[in-house]
C-alpha positions as YAML, in Angstrom:
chain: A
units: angstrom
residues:
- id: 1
  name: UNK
  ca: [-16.17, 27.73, -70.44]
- id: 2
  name: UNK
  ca: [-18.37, 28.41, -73.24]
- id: 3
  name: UNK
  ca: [-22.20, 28.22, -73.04]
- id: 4
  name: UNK
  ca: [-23.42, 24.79, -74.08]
- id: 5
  name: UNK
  ca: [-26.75, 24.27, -76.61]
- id: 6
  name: UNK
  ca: [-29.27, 21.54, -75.30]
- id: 7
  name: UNK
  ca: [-28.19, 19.89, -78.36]
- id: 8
  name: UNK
  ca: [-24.22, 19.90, -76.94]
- id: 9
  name: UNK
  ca: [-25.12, 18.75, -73.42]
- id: 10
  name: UNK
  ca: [-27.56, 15.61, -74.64]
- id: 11
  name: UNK
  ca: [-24.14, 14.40, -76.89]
- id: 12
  name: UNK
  ca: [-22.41, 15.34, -73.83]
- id: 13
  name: UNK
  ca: [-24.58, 12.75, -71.63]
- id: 14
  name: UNK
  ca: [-25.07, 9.74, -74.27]
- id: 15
  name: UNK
  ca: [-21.15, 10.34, -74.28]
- id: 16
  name: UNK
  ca: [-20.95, 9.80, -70.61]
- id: 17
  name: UNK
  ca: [-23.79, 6.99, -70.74]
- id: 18
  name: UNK
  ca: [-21.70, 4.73, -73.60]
- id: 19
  name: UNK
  ca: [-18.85, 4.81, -71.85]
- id: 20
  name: UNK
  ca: [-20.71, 3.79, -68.12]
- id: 21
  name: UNK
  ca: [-22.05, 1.42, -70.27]
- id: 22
  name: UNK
  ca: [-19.06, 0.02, -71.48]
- id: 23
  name: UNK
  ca: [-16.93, -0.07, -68.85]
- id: 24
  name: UNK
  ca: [-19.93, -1.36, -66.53]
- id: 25
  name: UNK
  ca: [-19.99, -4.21, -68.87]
- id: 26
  name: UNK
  ca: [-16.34, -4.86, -70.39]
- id: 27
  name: UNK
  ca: [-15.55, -5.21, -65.88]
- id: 28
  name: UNK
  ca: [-18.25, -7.95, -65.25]
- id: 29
  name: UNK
  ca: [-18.17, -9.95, -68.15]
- id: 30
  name: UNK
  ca: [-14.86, -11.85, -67.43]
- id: 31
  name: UNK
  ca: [-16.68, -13.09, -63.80]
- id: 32
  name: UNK
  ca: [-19.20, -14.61, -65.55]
- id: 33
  name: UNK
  ca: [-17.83, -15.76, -68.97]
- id: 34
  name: UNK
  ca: [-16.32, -19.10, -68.48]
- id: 35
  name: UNK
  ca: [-13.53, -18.43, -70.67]
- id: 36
  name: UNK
  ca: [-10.63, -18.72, -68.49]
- id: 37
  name: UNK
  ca: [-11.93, -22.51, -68.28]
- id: 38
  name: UNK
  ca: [-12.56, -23.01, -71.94]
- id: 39
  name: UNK
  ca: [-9.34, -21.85, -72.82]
- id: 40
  name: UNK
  ca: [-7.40, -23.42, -70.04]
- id: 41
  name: UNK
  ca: [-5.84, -20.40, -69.40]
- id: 42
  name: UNK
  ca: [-4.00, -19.66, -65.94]
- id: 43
  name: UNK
  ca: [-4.83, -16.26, -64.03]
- id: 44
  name: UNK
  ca: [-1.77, -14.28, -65.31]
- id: 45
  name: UNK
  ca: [-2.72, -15.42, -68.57]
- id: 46
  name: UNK
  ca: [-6.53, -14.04, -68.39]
- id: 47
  name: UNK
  ca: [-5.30, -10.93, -66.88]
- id: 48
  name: UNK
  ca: [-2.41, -10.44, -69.31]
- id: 49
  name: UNK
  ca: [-5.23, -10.76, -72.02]
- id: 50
  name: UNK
  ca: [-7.75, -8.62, -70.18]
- id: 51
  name: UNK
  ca: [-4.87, -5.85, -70.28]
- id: 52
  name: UNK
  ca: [-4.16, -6.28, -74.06]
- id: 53
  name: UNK
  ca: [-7.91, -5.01, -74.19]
- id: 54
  name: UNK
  ca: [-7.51, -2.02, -72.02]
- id: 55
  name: UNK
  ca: [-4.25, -1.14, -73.46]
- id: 56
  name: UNK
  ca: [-5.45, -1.52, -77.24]
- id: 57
  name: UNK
  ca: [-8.35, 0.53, -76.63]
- id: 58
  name: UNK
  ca: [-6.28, 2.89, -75.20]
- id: 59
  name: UNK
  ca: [-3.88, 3.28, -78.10]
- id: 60
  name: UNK
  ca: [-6.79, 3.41, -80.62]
- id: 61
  name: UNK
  ca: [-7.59, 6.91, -79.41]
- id: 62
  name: UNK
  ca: [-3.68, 8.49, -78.54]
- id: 63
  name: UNK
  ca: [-2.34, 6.96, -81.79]
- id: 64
  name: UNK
  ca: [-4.62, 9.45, -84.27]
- id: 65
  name: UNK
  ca: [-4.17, 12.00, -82.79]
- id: 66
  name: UNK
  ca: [-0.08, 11.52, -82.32]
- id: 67
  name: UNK
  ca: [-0.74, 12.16, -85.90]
- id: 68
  name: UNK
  ca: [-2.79, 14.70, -86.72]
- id: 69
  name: UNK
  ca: [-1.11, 17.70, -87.22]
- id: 70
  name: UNK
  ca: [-3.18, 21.15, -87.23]
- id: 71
  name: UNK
  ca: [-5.93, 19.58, -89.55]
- id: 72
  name: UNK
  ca: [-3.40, 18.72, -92.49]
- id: 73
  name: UNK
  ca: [-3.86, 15.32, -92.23]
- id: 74
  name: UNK
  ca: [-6.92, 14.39, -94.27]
- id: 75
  name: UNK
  ca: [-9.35, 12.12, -92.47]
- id: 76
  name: UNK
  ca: [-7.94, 12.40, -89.05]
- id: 77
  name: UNK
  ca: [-9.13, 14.93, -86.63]
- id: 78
  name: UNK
  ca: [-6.99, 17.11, -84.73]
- id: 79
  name: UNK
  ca: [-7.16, 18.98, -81.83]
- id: 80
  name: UNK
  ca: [-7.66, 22.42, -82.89]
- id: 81
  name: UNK
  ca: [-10.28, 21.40, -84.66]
- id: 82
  name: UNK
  ca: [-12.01, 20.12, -81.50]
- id: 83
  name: UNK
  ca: [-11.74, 16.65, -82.35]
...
């Protein structure tokens, strides 16, 4: 592994923090948001919903990259290029 600049390793940890942050959040919220009651929705309904969210966040990072291609595609990163 290559040496890291103080720089590198602070965007390294505020990485790590956001995403503590948001998965900290995004897993307690449901307990105390009274949606399942506003929307009358059952509990294989909530948690078919609660998936959509994990799954769509999931393909918003594996789709862009399915399609960069060596940095040819403009405005995309790829993964040579370190993302």
């Amino acid at each position: 592994m290559l040496a890291q600049t103080t720089s590198q390793k602070m965007v390294r940890w505020a990485v790590l923090a956001m995403f503590f942050a948001n998965g900290a959040v995004l897993t307690n919220w449901p307990a105390v948001f009274p949606i399942q009651t506003g929307l009358t929705l059952s509990e294989s309904e909530l948690g078919l919903a609660l998936m959509g969210m994990a799954v769509g966040a999931g393909l918003s990072i594996v789709v862009p990259l399915a399609f960069s291609t060596a940095g040819n595609t403009p405005g995309l990163p790829s993964i040579e290029s370190g993302l």
